[in-house]
KESEKE-383982 format. One record per residue: residue in three letters; y, x, z of N, C-alpha, C in turn. Coordinates in steps of 0.2 Angstrom, whole numbers. Atoms other than C-alpha are relative to their C-alpha. Last residue first. Layout:
N
<atom><res>ALA</res><n_yy>Y</n_yy><n_xx>X</n_xx><n_zz>Z</n_zz><ca_yy>Y</ca_yy><ca_xx>X</ca_xx><ca_zz>Z</ca_zz><c_yy>Y</c_yy><c_xx>X</c_xx><c_zz>Z</c_zz></atom>
...
This chain:
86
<atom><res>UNK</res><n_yy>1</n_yy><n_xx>-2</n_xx><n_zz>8</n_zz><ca_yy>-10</ca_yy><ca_xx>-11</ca_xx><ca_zz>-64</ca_zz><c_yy>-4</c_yy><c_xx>8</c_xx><c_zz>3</c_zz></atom>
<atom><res>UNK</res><n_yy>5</n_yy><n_xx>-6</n_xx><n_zz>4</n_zz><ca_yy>-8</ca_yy><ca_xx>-21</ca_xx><ca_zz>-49</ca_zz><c_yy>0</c_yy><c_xx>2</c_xx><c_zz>-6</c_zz></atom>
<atom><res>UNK</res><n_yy>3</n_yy><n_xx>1</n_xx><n_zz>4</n_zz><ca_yy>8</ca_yy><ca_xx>-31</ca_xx><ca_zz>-44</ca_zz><c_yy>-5</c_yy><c_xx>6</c_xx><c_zz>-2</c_zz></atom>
<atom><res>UNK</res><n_yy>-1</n_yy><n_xx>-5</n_xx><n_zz>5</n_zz><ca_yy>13</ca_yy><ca_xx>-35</ca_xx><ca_zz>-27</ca_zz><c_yy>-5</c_yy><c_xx>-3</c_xx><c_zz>-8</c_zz></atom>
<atom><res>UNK</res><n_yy>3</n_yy><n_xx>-6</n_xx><n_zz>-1</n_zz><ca_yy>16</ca_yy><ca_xx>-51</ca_xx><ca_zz>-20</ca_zz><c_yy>0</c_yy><c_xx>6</c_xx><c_zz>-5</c_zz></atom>
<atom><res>UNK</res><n_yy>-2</n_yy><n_xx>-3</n_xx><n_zz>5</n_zz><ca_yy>32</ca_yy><ca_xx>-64</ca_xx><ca_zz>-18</ca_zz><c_yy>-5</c_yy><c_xx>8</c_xx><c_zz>0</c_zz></atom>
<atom><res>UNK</res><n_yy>0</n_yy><n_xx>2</n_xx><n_zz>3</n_zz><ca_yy>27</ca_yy><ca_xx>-76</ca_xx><ca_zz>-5</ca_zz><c_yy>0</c_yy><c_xx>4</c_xx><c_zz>-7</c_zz></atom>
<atom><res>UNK</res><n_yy>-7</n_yy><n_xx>0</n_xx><n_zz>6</n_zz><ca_yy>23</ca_yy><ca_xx>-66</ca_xx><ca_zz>8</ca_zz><c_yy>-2</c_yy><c_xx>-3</c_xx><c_zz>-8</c_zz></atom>
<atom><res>UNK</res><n_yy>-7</n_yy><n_xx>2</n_xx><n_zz>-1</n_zz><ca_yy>14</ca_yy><ca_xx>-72</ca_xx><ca_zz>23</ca_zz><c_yy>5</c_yy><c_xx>1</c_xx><c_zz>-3</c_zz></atom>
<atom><res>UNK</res><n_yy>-4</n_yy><n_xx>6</n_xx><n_zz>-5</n_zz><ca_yy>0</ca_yy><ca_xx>-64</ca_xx><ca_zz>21</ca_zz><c_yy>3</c_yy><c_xx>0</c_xx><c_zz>0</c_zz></atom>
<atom><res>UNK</res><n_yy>-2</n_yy><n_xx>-3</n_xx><n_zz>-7</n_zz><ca_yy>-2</ca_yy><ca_xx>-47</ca_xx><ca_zz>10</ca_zz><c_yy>2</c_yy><c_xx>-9</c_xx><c_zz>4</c_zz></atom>
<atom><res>UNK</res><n_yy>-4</n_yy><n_xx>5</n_xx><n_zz>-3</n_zz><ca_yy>-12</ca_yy><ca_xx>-50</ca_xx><ca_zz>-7</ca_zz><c_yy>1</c_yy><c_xx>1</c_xx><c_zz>7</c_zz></atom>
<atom><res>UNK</res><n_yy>0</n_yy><n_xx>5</n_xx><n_zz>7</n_zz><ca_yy>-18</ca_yy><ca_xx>-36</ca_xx><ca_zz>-18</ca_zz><c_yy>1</c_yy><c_xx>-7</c_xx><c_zz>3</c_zz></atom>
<atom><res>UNK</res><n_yy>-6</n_yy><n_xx>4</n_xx><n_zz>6</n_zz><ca_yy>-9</ca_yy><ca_xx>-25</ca_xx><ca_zz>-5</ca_zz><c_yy>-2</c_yy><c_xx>-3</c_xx><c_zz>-6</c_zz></atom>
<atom><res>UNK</res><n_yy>-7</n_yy><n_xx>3</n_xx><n_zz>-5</n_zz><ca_yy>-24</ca_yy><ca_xx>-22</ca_xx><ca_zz>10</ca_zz><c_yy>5</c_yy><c_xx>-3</c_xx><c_zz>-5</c_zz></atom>
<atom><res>UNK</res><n_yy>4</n_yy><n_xx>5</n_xx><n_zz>0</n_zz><ca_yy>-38</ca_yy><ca_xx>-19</ca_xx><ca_zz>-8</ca_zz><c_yy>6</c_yy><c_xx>-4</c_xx><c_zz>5</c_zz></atom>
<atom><res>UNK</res><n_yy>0</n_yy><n_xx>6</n_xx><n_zz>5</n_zz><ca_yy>-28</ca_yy><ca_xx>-4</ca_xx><ca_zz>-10</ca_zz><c_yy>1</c_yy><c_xx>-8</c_xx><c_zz>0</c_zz></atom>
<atom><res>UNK</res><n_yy>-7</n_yy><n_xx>0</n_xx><n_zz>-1</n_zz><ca_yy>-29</ca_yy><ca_xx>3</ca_xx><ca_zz>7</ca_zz><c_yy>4</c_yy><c_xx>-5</c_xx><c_zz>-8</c_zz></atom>
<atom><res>UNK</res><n_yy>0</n_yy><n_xx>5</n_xx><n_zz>-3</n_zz><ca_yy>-48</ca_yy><ca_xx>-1</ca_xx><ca_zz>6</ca_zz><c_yy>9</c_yy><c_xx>-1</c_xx><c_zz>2</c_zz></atom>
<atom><res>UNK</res><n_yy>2</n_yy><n_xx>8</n_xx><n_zz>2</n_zz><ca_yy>-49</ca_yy><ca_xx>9</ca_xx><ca_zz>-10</ca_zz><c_yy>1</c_yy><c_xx>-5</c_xx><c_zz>4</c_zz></atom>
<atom><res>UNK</res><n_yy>-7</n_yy><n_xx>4</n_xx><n_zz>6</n_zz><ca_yy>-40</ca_yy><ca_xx>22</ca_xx><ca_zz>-3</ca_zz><c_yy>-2</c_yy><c_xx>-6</c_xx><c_zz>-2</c_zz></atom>
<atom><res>UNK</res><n_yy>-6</n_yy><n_xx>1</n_xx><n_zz>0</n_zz><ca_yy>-53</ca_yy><ca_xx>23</ca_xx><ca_zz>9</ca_zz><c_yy>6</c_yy><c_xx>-1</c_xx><c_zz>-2</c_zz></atom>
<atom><res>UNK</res><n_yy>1</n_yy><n_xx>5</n_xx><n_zz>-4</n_zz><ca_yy>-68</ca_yy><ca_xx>23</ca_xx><ca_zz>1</ca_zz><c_yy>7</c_yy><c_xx>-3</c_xx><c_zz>3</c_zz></atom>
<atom><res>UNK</res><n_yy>2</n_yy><n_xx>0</n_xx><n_zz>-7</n_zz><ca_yy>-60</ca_yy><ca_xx>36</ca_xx><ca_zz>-8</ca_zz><c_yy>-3</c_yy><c_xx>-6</c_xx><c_zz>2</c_zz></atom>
<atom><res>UNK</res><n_yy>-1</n_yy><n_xx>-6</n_xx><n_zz>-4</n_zz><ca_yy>-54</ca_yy><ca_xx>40</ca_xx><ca_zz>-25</ca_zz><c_yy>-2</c_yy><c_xx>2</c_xx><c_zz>5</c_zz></atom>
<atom><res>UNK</res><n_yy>2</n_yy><n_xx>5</n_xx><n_zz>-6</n_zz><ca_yy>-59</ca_yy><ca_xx>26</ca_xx><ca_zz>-40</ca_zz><c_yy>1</c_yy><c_xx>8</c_xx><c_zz>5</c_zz></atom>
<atom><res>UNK</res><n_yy>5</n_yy><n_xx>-4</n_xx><n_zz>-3</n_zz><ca_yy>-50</ca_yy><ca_xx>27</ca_xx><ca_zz>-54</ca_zz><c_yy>-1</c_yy><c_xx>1</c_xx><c_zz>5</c_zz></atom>
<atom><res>UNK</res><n_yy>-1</n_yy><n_xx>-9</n_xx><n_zz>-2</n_zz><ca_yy>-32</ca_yy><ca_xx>25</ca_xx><ca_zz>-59</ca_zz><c_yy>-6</c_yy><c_xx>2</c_xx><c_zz>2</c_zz></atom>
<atom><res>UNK</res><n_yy>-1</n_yy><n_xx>-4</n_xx><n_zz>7</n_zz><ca_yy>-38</ca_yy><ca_xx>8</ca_xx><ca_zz>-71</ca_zz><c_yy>3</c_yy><c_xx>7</c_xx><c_zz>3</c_zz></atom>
<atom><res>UNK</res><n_yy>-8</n_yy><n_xx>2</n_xx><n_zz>1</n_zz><ca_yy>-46</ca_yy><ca_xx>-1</ca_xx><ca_zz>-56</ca_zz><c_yy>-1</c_yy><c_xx>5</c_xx><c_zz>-7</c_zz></atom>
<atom><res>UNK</res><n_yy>-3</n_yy><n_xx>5</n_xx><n_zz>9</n_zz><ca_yy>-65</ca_yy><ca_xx>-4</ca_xx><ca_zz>-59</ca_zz><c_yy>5</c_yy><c_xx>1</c_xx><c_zz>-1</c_zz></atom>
<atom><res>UNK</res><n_yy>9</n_yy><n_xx>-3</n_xx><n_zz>9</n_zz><ca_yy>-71</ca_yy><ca_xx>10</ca_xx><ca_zz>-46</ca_zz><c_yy>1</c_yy><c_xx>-3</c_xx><c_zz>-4</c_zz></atom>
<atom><res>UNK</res><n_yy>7</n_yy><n_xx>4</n_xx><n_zz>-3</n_zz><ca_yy>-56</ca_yy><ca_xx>7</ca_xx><ca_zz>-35</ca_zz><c_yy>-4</c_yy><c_xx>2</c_xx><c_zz>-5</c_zz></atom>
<atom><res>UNK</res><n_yy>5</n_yy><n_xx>-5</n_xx><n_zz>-3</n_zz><ca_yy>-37</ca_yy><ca_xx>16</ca_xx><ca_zz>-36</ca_zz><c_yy>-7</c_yy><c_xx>-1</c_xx><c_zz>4</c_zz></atom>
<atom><res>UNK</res><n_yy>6</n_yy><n_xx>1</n_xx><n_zz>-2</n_zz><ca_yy>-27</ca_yy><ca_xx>3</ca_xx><ca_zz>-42</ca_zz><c_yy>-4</c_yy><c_xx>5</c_xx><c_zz>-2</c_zz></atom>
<atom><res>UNK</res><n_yy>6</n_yy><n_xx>-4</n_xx><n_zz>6</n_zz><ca_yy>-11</ca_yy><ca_xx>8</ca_xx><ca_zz>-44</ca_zz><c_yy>-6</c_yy><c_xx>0</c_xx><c_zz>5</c_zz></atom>
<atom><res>UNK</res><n_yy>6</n_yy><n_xx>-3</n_xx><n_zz>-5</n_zz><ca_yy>1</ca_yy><ca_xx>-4</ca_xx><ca_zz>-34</ca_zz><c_yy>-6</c_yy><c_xx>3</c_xx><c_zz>-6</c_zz></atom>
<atom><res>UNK</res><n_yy>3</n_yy><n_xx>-2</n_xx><n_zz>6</n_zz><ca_yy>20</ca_yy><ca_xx>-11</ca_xx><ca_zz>-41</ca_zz><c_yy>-6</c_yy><c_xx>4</c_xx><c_zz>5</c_zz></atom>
<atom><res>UNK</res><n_yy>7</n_yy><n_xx>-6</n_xx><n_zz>-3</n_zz><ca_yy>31</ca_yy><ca_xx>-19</ca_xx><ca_zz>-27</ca_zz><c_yy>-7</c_yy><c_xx>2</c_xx><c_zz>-7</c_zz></atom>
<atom><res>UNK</res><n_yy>6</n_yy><n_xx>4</n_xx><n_zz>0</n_zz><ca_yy>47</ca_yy><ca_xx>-28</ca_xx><ca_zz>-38</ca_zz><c_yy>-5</c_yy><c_xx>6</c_xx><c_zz>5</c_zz></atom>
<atom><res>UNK</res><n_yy>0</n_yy><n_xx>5</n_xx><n_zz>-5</n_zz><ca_yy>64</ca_yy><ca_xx>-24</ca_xx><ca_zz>-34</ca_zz><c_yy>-8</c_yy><c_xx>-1</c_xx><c_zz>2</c_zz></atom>
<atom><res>UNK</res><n_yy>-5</n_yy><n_xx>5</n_xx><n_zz>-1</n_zz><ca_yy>69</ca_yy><ca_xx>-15</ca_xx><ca_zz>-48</ca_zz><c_yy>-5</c_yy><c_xx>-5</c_xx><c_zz>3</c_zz></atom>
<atom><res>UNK</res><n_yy>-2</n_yy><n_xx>-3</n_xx><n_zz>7</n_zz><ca_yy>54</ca_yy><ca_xx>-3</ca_xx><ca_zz>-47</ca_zz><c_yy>2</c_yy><c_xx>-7</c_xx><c_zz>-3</c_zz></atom>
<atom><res>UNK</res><n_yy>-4</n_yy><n_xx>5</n_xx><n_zz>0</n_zz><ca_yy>44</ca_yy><ca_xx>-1</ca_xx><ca_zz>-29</ca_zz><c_yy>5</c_yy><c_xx>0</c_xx><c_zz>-7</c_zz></atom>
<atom><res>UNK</res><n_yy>-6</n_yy><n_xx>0</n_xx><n_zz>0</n_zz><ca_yy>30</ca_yy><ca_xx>11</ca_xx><ca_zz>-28</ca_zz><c_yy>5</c_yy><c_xx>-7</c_xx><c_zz>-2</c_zz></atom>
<atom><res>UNK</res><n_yy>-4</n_yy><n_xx>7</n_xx><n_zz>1</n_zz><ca_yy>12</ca_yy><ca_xx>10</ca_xx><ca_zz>-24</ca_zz><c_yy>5</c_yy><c_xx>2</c_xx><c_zz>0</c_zz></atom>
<atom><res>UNK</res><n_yy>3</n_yy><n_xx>4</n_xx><n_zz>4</n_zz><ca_yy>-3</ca_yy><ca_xx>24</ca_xx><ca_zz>-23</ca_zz><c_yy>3</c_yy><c_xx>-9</c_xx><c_zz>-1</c_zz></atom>
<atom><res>UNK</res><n_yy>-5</n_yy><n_xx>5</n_xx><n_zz>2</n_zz><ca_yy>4</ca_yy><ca_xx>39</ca_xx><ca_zz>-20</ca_zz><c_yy>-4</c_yy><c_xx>-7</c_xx><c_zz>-4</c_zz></atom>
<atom><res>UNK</res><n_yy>3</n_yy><n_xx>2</n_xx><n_zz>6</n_zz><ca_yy>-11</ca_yy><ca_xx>50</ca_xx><ca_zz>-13</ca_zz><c_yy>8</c_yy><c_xx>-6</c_xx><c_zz>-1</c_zz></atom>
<atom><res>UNK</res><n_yy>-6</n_yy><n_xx>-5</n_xx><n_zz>5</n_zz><ca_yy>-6</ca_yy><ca_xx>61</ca_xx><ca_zz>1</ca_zz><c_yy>1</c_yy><c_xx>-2</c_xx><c_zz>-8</c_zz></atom>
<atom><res>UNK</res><n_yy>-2</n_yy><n_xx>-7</n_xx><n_zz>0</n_zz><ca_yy>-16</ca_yy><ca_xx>50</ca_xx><ca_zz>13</ca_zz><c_yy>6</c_yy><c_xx>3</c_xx><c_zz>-2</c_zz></atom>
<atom><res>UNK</res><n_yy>9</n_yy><n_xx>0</n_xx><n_zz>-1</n_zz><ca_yy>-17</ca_yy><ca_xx>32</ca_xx><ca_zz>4</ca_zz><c_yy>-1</c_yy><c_xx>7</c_xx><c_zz>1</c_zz></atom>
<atom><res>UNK</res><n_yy>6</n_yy><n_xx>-3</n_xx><n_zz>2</n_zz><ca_yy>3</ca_yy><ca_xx>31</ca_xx><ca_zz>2</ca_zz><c_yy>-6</c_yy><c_xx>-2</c_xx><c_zz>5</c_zz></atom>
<atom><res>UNK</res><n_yy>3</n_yy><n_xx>-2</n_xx><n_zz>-6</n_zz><ca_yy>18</ca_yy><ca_xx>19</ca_xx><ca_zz>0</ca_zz><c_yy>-8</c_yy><c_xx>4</c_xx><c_zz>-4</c_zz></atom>
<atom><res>UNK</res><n_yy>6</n_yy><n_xx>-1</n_xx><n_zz>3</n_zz><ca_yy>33</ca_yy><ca_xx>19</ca_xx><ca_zz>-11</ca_zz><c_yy>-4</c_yy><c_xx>2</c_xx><c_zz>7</c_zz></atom>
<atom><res>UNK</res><n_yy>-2</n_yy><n_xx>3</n_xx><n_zz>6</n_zz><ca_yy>50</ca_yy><ca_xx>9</ca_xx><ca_zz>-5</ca_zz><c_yy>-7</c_yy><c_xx>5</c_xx><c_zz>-4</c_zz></atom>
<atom><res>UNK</res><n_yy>-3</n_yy><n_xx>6</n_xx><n_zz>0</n_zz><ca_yy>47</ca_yy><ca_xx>6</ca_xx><ca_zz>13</ca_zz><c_yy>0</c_yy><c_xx>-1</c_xx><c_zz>-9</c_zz></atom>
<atom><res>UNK</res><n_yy>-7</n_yy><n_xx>-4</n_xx><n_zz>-5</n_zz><ca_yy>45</ca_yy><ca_xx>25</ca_xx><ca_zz>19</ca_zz><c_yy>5</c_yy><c_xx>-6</c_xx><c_zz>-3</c_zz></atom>
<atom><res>UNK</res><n_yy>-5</n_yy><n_xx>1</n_xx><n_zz>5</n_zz><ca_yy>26</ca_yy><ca_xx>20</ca_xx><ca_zz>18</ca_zz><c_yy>7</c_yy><c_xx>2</c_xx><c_zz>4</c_zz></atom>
<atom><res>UNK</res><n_yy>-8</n_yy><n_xx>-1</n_xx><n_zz>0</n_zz><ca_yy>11</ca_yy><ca_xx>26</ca_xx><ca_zz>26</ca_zz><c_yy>7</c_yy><c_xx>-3</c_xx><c_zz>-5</c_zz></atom>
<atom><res>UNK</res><n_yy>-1</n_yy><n_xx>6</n_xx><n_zz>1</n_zz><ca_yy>-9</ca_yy><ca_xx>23</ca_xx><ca_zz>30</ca_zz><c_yy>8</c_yy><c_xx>0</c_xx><c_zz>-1</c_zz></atom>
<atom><res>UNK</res><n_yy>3</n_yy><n_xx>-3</n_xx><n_zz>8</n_zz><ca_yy>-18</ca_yy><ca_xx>41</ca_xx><ca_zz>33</ca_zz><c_yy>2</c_yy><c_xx>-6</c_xx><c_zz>-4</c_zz></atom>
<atom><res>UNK</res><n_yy>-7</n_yy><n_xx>-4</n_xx><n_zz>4</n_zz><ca_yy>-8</ca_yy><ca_xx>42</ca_xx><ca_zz>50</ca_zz><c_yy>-1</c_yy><c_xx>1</c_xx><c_zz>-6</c_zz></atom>
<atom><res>UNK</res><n_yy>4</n_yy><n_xx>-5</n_xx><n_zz>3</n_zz><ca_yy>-24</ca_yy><ca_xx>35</ca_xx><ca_zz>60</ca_zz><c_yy>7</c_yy><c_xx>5</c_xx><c_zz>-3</c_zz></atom>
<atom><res>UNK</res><n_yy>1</n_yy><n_xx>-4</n_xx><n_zz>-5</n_zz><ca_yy>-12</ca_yy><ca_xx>22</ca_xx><ca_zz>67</ca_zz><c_yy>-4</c_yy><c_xx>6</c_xx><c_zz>0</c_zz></atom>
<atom><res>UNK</res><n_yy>6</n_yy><n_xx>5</n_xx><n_zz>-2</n_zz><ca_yy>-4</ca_yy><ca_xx>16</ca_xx><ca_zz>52</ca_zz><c_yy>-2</c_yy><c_xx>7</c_xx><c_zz>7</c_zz></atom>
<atom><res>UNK</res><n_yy>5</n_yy><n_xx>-6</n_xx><n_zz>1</n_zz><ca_yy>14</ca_yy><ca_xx>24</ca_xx><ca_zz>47</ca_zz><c_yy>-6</c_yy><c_xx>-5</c_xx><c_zz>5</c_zz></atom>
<atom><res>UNK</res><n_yy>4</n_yy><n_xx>2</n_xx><n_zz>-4</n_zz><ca_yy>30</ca_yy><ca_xx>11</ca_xx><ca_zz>44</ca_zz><c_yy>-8</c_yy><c_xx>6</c_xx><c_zz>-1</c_zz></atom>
<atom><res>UNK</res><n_yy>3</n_yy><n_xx>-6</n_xx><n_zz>-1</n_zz><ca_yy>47</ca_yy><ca_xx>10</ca_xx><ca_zz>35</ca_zz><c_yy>-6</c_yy><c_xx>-1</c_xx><c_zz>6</c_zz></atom>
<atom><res>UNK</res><n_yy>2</n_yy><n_xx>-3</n_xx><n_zz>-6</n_zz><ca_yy>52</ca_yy><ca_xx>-5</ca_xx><ca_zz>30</ca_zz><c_yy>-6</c_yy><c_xx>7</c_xx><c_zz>0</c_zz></atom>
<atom><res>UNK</res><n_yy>-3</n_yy><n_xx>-6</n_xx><n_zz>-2</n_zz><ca_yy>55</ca_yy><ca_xx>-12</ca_xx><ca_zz>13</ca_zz><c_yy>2</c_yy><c_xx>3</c_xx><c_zz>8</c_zz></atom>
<atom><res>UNK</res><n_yy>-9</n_yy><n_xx>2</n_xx><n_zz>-3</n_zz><ca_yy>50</ca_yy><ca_xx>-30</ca_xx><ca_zz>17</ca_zz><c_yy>3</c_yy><c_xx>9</c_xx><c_zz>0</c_zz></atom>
<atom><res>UNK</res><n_yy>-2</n_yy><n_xx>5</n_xx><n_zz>3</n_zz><ca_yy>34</ca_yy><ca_xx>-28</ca_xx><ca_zz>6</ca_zz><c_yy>6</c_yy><c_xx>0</c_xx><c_zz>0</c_zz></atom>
<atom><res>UNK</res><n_yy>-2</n_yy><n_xx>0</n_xx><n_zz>8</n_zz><ca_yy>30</ca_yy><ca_xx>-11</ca_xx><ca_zz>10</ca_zz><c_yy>3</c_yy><c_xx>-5</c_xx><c_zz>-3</c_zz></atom>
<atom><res>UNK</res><n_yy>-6</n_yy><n_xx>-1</n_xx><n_zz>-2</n_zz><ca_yy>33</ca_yy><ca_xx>-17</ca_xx><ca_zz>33</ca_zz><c_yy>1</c_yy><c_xx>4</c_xx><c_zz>-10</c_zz></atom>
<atom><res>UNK</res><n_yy>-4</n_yy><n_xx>5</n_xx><n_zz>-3</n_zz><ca_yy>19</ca_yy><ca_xx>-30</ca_xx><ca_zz>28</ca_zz><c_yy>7</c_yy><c_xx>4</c_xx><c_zz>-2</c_zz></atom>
<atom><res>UNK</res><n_yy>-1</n_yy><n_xx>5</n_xx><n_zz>4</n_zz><ca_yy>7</ca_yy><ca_xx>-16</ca_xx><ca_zz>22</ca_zz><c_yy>4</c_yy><c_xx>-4</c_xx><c_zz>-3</c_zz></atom>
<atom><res>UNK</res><n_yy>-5</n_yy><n_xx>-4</n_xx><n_zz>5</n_zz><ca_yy>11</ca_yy><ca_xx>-6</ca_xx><ca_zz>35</ca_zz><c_yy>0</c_yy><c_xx>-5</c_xx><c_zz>-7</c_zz></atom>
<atom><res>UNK</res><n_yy>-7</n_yy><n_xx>1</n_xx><n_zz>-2</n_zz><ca_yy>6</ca_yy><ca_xx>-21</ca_xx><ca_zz>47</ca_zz><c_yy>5</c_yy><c_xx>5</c_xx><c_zz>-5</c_zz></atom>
<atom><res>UNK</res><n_yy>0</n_yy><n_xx>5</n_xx><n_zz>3</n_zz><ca_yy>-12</ca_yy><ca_xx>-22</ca_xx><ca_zz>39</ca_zz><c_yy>11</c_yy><c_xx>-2</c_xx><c_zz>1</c_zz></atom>
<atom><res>UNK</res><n_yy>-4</n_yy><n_xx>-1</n_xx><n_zz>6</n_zz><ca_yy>-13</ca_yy><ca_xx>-5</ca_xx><ca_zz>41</ca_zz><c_yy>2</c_yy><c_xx>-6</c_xx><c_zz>-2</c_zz></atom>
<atom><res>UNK</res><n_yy>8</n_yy><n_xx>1</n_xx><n_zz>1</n_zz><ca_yy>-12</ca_yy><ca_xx>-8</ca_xx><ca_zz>60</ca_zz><c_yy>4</c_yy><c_xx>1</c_xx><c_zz>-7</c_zz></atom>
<atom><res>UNK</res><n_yy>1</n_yy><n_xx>8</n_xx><n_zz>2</n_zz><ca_yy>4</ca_yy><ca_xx>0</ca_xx><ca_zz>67</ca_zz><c_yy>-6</c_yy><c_xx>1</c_xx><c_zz>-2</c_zz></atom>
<atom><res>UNK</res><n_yy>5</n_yy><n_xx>0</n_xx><n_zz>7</n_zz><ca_yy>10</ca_yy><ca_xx>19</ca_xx><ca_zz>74</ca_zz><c_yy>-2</c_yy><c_xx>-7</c_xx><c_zz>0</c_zz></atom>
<atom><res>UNK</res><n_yy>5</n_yy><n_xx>2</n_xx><n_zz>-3</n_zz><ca_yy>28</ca_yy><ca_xx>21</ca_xx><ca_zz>81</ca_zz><c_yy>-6</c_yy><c_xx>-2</c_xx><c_zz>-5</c_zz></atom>
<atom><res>UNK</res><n_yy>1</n_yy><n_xx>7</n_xx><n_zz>2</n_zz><ca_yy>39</ca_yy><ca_xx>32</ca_xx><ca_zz>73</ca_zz><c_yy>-6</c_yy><c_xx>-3</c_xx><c_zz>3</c_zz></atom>
């Protein structure tokens, strides 16, 4: 699979697309994506759903990185219909 920006995994989570960031630490298989090895979004009739993994979220806070993987799907440009945090 070819490798993307995360901003582009992000993208290809929304549109159920599969897609891997270019580090390989940014991943989805279109219908739940990860932060590493960390599941940190799934999809759940229809809707995008994202566990907030930040120092205020309510999964607690993991990585710099995961945090900023997060922080990408609290709103994704150009789609109209976004995820939902909890």
């Amino acid at each position: 699979m070819k490798r993307v920006t995360n901003d582009e995994v992000a993208q290809a989570w929304l549109e159920g697309r599969e897609a891997v960031s270019h580090t390989g630490n940014f991943s989805t298989d279109g219908k739940k994506i990860y932060s590493y090895e960390l599941q940190i979004g799934d999809t759940s009739d229809g809707k995008k759903i994202v566990r907030d993994y930040t120092a205020k979220g309510s999964y607690g806070f993991r990585s710099q990185t995961t945090s900023c993987h997060v922080g990408l799907l609290r709103w994704v440009p150009g789609h109209e219909t976004q995820p939902i945090i909890i």
